[in-house]
C-alpha positions in Angstrom: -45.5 -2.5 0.7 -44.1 -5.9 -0.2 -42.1 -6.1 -3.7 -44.2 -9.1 -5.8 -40.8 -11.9 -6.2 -40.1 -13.3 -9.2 -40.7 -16.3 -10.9 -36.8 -17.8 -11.2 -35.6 -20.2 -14.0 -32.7 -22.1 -12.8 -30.3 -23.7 -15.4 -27.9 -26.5 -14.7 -24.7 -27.0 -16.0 -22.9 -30.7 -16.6 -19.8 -28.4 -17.9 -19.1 -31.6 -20.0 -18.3 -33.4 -17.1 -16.7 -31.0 -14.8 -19.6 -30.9 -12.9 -21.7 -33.9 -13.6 -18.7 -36.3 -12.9 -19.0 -35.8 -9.2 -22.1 -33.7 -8.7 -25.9 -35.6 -9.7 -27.2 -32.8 -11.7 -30.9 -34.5 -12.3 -30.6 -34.6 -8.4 -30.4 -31.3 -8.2 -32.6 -30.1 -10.6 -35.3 -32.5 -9.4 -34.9 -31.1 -5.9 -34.7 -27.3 -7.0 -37.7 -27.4 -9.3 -40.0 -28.5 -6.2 -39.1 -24.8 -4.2 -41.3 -22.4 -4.2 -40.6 -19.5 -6.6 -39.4 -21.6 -9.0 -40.9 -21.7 -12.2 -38.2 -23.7 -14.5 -35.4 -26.0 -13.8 -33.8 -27.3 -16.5 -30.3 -28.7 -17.2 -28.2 -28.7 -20.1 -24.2 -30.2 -21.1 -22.9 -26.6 -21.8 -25.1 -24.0 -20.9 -22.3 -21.0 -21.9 -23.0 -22.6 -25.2 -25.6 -21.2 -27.9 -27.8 -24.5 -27.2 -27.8 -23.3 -23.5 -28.2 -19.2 -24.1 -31.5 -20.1 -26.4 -32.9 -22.3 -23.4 -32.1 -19.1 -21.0 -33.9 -16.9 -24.0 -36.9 -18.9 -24.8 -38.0 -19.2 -21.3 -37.4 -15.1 -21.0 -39.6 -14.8 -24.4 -42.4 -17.2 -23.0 -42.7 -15.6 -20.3 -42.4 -18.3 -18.4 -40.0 -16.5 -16.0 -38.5 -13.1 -14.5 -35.1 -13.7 -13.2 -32.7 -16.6 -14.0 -29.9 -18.5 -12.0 -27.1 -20.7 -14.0 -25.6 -23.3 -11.8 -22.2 -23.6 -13.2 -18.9 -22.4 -13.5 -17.3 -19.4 -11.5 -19.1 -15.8 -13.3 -15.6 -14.2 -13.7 -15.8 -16.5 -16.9 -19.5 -16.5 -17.8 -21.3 -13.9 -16.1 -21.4 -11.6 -19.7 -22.2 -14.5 -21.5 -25.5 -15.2 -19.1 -26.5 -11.1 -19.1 -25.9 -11.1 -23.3 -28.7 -13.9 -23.2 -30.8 -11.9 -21.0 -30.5 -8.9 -22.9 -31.1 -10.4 -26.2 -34.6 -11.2 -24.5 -35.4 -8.0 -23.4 -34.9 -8.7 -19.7 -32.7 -6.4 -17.3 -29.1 -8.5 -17.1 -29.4 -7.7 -13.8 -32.2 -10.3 -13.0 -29.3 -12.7 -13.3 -27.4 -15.1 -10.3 -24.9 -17.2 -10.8 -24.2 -20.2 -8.6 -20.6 -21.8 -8.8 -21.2 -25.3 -8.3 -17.8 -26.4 -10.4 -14.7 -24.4 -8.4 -16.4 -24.8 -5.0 -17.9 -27.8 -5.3 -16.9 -30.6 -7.7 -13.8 -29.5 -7.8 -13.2 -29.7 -4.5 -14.9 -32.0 -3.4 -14.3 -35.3 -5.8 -14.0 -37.6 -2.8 -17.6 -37.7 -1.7 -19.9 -37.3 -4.5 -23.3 -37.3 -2.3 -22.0 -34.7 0.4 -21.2 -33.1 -3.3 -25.0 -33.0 -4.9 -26.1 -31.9 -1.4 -23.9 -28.9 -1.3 -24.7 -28.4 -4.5 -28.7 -28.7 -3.9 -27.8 -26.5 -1.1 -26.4 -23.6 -3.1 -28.4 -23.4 -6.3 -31.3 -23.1 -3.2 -29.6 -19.9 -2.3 -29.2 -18.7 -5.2 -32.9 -19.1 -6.5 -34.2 -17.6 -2.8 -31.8 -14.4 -4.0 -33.5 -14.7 -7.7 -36.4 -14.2 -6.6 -35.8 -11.0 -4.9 -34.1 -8.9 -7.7 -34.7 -5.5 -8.7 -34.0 -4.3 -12.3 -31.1 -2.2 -11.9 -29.4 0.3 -14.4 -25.7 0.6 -14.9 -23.8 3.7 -14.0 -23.0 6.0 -17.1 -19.5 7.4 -16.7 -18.3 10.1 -19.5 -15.1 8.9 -20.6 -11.9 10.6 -20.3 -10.0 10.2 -23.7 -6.7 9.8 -22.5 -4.6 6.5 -21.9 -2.2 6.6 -18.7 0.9 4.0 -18.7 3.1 3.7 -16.2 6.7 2.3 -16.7 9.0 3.4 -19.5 10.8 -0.2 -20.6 10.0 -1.6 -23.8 6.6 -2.9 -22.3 5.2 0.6 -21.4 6.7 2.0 -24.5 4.9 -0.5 -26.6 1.7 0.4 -25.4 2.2 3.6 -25.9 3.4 3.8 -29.3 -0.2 2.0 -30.1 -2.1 4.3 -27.8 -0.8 7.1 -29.7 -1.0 5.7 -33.4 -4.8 4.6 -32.8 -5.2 8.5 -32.6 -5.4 9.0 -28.7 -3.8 10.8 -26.1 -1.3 9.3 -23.8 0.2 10.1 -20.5 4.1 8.1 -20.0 4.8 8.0 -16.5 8.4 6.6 -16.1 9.9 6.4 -12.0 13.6 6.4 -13.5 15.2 10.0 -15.4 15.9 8.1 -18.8 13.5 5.8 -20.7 14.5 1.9 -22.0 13.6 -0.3 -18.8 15.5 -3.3 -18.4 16.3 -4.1 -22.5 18.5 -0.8 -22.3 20.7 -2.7 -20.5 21.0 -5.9 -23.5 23.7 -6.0 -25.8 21.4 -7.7 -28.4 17.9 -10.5 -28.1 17.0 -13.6 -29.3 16.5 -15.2 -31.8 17.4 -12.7 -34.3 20.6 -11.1 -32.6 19.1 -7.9 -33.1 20.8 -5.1 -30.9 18.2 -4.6 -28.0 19.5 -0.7 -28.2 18.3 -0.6 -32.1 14.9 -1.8 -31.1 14.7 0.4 -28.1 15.9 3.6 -30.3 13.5 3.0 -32.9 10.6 2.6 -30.2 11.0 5.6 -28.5 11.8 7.6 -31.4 8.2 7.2 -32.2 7.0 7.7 -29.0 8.8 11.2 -28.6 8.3 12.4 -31.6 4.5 11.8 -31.1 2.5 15.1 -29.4 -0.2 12.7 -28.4 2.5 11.8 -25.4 3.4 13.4 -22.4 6.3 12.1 -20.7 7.0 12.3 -17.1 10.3 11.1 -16.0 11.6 10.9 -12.7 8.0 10.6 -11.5 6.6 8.2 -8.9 2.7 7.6 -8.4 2.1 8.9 -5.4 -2.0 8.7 -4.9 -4.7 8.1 -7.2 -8.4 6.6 -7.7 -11.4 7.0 -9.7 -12.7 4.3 -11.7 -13.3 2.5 -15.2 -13.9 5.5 -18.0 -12.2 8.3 -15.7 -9.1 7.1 -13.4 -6.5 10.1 -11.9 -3.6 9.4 -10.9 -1.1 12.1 -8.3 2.5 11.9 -9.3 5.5 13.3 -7.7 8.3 14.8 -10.4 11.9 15.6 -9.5 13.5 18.1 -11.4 16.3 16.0 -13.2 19.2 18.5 -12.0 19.7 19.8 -16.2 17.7 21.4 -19.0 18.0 20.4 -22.6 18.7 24.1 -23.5 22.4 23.3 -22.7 25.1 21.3 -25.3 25.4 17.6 -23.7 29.5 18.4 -24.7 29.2 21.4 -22.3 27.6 19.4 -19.8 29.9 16.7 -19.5 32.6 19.2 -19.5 31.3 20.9 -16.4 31.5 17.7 -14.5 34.8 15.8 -15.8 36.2 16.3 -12.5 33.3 14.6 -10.4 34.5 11.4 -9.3 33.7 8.4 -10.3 32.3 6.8 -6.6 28.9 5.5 -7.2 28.3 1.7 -8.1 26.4 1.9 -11.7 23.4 -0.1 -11.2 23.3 -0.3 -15.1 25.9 -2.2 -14.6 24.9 -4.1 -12.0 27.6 -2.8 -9.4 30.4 -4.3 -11.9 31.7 -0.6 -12.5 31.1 2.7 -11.1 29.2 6.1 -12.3 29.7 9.8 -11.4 26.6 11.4 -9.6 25.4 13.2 -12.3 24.9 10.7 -14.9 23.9 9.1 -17.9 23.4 5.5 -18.3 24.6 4.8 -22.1 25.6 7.2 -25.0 22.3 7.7 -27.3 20.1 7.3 -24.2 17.0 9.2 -24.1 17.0 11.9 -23.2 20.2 12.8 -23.7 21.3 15.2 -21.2 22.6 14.0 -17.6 20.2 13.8 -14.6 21.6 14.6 -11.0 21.5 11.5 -8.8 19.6 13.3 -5.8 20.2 10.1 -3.1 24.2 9.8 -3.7 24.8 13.9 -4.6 27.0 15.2 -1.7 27.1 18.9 -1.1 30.5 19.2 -1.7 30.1 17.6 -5.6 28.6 20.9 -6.6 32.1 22.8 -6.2 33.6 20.0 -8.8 31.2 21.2 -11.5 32.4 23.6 -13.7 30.1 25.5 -16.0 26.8 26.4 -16.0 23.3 24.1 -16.8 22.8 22.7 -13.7 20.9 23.9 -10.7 21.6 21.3 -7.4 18.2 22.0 -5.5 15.6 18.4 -5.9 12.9 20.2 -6.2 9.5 18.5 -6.7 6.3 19.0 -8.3 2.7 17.4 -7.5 1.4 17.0 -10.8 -2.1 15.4 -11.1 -3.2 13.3 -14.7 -6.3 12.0 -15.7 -7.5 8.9 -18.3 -10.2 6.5 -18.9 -7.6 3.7 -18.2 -4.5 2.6 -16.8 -1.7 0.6 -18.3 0.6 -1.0 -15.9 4.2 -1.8 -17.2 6.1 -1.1 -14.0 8.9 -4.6 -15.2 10.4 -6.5 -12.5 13.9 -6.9 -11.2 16.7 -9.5 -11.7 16.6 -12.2 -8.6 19.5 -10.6 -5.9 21.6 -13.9 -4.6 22.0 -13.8 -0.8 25.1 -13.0 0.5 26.9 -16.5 0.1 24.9 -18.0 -2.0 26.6 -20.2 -4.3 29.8 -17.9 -3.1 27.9 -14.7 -4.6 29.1 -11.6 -2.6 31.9 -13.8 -0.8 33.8 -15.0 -3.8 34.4 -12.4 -6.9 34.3 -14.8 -9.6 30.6 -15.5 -8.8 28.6 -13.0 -10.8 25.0 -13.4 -12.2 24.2 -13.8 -15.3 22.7 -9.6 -16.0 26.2 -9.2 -14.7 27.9 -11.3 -17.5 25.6 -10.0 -20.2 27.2 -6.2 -19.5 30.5 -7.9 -19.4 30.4 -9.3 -22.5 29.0 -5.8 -24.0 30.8 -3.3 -26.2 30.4 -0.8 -23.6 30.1 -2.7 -20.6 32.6 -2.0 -18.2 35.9 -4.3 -19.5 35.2 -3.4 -23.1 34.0 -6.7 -23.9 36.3 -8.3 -23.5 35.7 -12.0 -21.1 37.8 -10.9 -18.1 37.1 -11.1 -14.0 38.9 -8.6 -11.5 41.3 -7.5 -14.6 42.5 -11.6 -14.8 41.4 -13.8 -18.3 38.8 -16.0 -18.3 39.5 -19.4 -19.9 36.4 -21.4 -17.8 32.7 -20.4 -17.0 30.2 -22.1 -15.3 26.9 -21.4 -15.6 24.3 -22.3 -12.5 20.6 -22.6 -14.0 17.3 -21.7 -11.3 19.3 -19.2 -8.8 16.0 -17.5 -7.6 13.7 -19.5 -9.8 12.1 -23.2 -8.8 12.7 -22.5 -5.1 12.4 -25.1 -2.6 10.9 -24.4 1.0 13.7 -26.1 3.8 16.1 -25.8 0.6 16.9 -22.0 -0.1 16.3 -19.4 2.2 13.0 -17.4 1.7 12.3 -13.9 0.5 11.6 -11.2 3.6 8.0 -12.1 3.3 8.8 -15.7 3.9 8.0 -17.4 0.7 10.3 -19.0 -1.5 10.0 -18.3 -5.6 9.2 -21.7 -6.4 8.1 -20.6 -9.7 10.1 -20.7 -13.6 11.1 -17.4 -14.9 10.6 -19.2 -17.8 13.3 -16.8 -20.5 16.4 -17.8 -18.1 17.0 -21.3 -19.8 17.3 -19.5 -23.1 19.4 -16.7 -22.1 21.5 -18.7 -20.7 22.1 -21.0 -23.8 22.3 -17.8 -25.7 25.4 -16.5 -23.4 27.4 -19.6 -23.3 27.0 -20.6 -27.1 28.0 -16.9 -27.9 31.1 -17.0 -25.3 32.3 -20.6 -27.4 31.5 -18.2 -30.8 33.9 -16.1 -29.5 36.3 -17.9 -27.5 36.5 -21.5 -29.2 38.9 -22.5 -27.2 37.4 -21.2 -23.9 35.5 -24.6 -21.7 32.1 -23.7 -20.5 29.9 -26.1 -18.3 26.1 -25.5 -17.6 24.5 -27.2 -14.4 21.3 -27.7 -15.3 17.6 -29.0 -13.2 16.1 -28.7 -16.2 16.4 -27.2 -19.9 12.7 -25.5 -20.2 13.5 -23.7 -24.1 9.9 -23.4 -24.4 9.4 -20.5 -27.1 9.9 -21.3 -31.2 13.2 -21.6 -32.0 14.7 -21.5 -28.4 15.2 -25.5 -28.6 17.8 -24.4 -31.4 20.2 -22.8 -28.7 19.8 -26.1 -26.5 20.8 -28.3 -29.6 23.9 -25.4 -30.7 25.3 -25.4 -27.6 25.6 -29.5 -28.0 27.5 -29.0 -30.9 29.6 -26.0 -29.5 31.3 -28.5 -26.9 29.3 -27.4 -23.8 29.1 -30.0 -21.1 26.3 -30.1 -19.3 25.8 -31.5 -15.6 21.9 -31.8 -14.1 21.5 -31.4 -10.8 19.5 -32.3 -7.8 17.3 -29.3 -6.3 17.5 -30.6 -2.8 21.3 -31.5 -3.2 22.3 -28.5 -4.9 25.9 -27.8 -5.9 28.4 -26.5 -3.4 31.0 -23.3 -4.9 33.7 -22.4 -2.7 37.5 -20.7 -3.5 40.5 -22.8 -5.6 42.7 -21.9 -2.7 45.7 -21.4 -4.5 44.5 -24.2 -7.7 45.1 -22.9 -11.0 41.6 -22.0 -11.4 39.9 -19.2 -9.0 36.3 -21.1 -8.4 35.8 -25.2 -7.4 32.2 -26.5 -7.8 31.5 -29.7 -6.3 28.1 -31.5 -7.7 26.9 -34.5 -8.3 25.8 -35.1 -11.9 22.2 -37.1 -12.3 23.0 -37.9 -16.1 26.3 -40.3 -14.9 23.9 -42.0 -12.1 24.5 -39.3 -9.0 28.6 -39.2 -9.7 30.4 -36.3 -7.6 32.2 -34.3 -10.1 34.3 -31.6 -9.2 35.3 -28.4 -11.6 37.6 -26.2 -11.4 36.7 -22.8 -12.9 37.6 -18.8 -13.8 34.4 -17.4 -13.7 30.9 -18.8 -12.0 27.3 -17.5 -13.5 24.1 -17.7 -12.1 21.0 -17.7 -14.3 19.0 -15.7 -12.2 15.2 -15.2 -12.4 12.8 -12.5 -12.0 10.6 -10.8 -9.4 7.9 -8.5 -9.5 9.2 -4.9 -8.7 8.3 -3.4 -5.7 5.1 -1.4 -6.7 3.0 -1.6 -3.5 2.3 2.0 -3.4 0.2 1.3 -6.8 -1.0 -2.2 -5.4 -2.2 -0.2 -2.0 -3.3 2.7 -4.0 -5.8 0.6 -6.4 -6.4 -2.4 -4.4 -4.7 -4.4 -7.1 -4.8 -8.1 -7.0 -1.6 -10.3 -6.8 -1.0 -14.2 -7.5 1.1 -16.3 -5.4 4.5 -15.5 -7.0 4.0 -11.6 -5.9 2.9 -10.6 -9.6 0.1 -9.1 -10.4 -2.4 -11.7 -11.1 -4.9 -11.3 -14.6 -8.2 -12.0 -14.3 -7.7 -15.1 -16.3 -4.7 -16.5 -18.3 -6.9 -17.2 -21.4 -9.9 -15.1 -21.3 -8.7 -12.4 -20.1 -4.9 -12.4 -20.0 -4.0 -8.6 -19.5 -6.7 -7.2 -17.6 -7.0 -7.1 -14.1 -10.1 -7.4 -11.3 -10.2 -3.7 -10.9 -12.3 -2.3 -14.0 -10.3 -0.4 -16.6 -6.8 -1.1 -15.6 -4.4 -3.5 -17.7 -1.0 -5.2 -17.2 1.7 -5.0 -19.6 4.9 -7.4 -19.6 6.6 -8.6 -17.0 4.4 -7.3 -14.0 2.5 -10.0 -14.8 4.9 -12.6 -14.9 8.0 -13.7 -16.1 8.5 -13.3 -19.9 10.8 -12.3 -22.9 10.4 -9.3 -25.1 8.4 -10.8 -27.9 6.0 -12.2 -24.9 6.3 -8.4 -22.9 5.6 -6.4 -26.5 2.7 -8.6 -27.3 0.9 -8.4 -24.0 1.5 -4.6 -24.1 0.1 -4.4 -27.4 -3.3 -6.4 -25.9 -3.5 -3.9 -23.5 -3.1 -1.1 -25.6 -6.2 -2.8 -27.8 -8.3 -3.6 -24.5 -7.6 -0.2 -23.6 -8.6 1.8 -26.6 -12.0 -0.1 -26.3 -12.8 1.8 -23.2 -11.1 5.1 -24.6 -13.0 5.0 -27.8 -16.3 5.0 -26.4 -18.0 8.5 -25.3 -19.3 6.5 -21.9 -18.7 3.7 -20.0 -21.4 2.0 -17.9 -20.4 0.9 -14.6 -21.9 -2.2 -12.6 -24.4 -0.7 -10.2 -23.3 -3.0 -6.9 -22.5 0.0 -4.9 -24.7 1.6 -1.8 -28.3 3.0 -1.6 -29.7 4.9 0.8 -33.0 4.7 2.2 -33.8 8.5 3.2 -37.0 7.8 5.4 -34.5 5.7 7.6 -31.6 7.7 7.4 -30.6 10.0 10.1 -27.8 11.5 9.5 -25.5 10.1 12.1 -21.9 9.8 9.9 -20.8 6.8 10.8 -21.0 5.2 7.4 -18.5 8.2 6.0 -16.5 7.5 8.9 -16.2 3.7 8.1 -16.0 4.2 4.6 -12.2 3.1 2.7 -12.7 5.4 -0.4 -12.0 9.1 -0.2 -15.3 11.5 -0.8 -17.6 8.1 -1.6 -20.4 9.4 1.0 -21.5 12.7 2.0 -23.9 14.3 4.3 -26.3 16.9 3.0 -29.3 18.3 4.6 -28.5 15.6 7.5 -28.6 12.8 5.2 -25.9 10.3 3.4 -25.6 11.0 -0.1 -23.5 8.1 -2.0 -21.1 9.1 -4.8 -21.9 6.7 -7.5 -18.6 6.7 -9.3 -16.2 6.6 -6.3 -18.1 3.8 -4.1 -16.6 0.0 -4.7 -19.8 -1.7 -3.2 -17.5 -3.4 -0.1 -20.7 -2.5 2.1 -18.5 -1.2 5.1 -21.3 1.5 5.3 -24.3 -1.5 6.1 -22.4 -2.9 8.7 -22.0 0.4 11.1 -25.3 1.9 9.8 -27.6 1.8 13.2 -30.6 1.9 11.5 -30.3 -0.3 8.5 -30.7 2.8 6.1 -28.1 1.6 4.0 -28.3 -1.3 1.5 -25.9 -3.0 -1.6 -27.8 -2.7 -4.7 -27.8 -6.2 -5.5 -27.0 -7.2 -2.3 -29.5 -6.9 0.2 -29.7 -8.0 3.6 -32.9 -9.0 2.8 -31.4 -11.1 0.1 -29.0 -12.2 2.3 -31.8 -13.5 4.6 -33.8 -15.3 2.1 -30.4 -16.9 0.6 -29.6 -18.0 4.8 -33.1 -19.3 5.2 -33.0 -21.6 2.3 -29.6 -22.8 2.6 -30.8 -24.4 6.1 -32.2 -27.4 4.4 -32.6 -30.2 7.1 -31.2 -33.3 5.8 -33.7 -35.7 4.8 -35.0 -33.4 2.6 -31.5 -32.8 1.0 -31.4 -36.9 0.5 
């Protein structure tokens, strides 16, 4: 039996120009209005605005139509927009087809306005033949699991949370590392307000700990996960930390005074060295040591005296569910290649993480501005070492791209370090090789103009003739920079200095586990890309699962804290609510065709999504993703996309394979 097809209203959009600068909108709607199926055509300036809804509604009221296609903008923007307008006329918002006639046409192709309307015509043809072939569908109802799931312990994670919690819900704290603080741990104090990053830090997890709302799992890595929107689970893998907390920390750290101290302290990025059973800073949390499984020798254990620790990494599969994910995994400082700008060849080259635990009261010299136990009485700082990449220019990253992007809080940070070093040490000279000065949040301009008055000289450089930083050889200074300075007309100055910096910028942490785990999506830069910067800023393509900080991007703690807060907000949306509803775009199986032959299960990417009982498929609608893996192998055609039909498909074909004098 044939399914009667729907009458379609199609509605134009001029997207105030977007469109109608390059594509011939009355064109288009004269042309679409003459197919058959077609009831409406009508056009309008902004159809996402009220103006446009009420046209989409009316028509729906009148009766004049059944289905609806917008011609417009991409429907990651508008597509709830279109379906509110639906529903508010009683209609399924599911009747609804969006054609993108701005992203892939007039925006890309502004150099040929008739091919444009014609591709255009073309598409919004396509779209109408699918109208017209519809079927109400209902969304899948999910019971939600009232529990929040974060992962990453920095000030990020911590941050969301802290909210989680407060708003009166339960929260799971995954952490990968055996204390919790993230990169601001490692901070002497932030800016603007000079407040000790520790003090913030303290106060944060205070709350969180003290909170039985939270479960914390430290040294924990995800290890496997899925489920969807309204009811994710996530597998991790815990290491038991080597110590319990039913020991005194003074009789722990008695027990292993006599460990040596041979393992480079990545908290202080390799400028010192750390025992391997360890704790990062005094008032960390928790306060008891963990043992460092990767670097503990056998032969360490003898050394400790006293009871409190066992030396056996045993591990524990531990599996957590929620009704959404927070992602706060942070990102890692840019690592210089060996040699570049003398980094790892010269000593006095250091980065600028590196000078920040110098200068701090319990970084490794005390405080106090010294290099390889000698007085500092010069520093230069190098701005865009791993940021603002050039391809042919710097060497690229093992996937072959350069980081041609800002990391946006280095400029800052930078300015911060050298005016505090002159507030300190008036009498020390400090020179700042610049491309550009980018103090872009309020108030950061004021270190720019400070560290004019401070006496700082600054020298801009060329990208593509960067400076050169070789050894004194026996000069009265230990570093010689050769560059030549833009602001006195391209003039090769040389400097003699103590100590080198390099501002280095961020990248994205390694995470691919998670990214392979939930098929995340990532931008060009290697972050995790948001579904859109200003509509949606801190939630991602995949359903229920939000970003936090700076796995999104590069940004400061005020920037990181705020984004995790918007999560935590987006998030409690979806935890607050008894069910979620689920778009029905996944698989359906026609029984009468279906014979039971497996090869859709064995084709299929998600884990228990099909099953075969009484010899035929049976879809799981929570776990199927829609990708329609299943249609393609299916020998019989017994398997279909809800909302995206081969039949649909067909139609669509059929009337996109418009000769050309009828396109004209």
């Amino acid at each position: 039996m044939t399914k009667e097809k729907k009458r379609v209203g199609v509605y134009i959009c001029h997207c105030g120009g977007n469109i109608s600068d390059v594509v011939d909108v009355e064109a288009v709607r004269a042309y679409i209005e003459k197919l058959d199926g077609v009831a409406v055509a009508r056009k309008n300036m902004f159809m996402c605005s009220s103006d446009g809804q009420k046209m989409i509604e009316q028509d729906l009221k009148d009766g004049l139509i059944d289905s609806v296609v917008v011609a417009s903008c991409t429907p990651k923007l508008h597509q709830g927009t279109f379906r509110g307008a639906l529903s508010r006329a009683g209609q399924n918002i599911y009747l609804l087809e969006q054609s993108n006639i701005r992203e892939q046409v007039s925006w890309t192709h502004t150099h040929d306005h008739a091919a444009a309307t014609n591709k255009a015509k073309q598409l919004v043809a396509a779209a109408a033949a699918k109208a017209e072939m519809l079927e109400p569908l209902e969304p899948i109802k999910v019971k939600t699991v009232p529990c929040g799931i974060v992962i990453g312990g920095g000030i990020a994670g911590l941050r969301a949370v802290r909210d989680l919690s407060k708003w009166g819900m339960n929260v799971v704290l995954v952490e990968k590392s055996p204390f919790l603080g993230g990169r601001t741990a490692q901070l002497d104090h932030v800016f603007p307000t000079k407040e000790k990053a520790r003090d913030l830090l303290d106060k944060l997890i205070k709350e969180v700990i003290a909170d039985p709302k939270v479960t914390i799992y430290l040294n924990s890595q995800v290890i496997d996960g899925g489920g969807s929107l309204g009811d994710f689970f996530v597998k991790i893998e815990q290491t038991f930390r080597g110590c319990t907390e039913k020991y005194d920390l003074k009789e722990l750290e008695d027990a292993i005074k006599d460990l040596p101290k041979d393992i480079k302290n990545e908290f202080d990025y390799g400028l010192s060295y750390r025992k391997s059973i360890w704790m990062p800073y005094e008032g960390c949390w928790p306060s008891i040591p963990a043992v460092d499984w990767e670097n503990f020798q056998p032969e360490d254990a003898d050394k400790v005296n006293g009871s409190g620790f066992e030396f056996q990494p045993n591990k524990e599969i531990i599996e957590v569910r929620g009704g959404s994910i927070i992602l706060a995994t942070g990102f890692d400082p840019y690592q210089p290649a060996q040699g570049e700008y003398g980094y790892g060849t010269i000593p006095e080259v250091i980065t600028l993480p590196q000078l920040v635990r110098l200068m701090a009261d319990d970084g490794p010299s005390n405080g106090r501005l010294e290099i390889n136990e000698h007085p500092v009485r010069s520093v230069a700082f190098i701005h865009c070492v791993g940021s603002r990449q050039v391809e042919g220019i710097n060497n690229p990253q093992p996937d072959g791209k350069v980081n041609n992007y800002c990391s946006r809080a280095c400029c800052t940070a930078t300015l911060q370090a050298a005016n505090e070093l002159k507030e300190r040490y008036p009498d020390l000279h400090v020179f700042d090789l610049y491309q550009d000065i980018r103090t872009y949040g309020h108030g950061h301009e004021e270190y720019y103009q400070q560290a004019s008055k401070n006496q700082i000289l600054f020298l801009r450089y060329d990208p593509l003739n960067p400076a050169t930083v070789r050894p004194s050889n026996g000069r009265e200074t230990a570093v010689s920079i050769t560059v030549k300075d833009l602001l006195t007309q391209g003039e090769e100055m040389e400097l003699g200095v103590d100590l080198v910096v390099l501002s280095v910028g961020m990248m994205p942490r390694n995470i691919e586990q998670i990214i392979d785990i939930f098929k995340l999506p990532q931008g060009a830069d290697r972050f995790l890309q948001e579904v859109h910067p200003k509509l949606r800023p801190v939630e991602l393509a995949v359903e229920g699962i939000m970003l936090a900080g700076t796995c999104q991007g590069p940004m400061d703690i005020t920037e990181a804290t705020a984004a995790a807060s918007a999560a935590a907000a987006k998030s409690m949306n979806i935890l607050s609510q008894e069910y979620v509803y689920l778009n029905p775009y996944i698989a359906r199986v026609d029984e009468d065709l279906c014979t039971g032959t497996g090869l859709c299960i064995e084709e299929c990417s998600e884990v228990n999504a099909i099953r075969l009982e009484n010899g035929k498929a049976v879809i799981n609608k929570t776990i199927c993703n829609g990708c329609g893996m299943c249609v393609a192998v299916c020998p019989n055609d017994a398997i279909n996309i809800q909302g995206w039909t081969i039949p649909q498909y067909k139609n669509m074909v059929s009337k996109m394979l418009i000769p050309a004098q009828e396109l004209a």
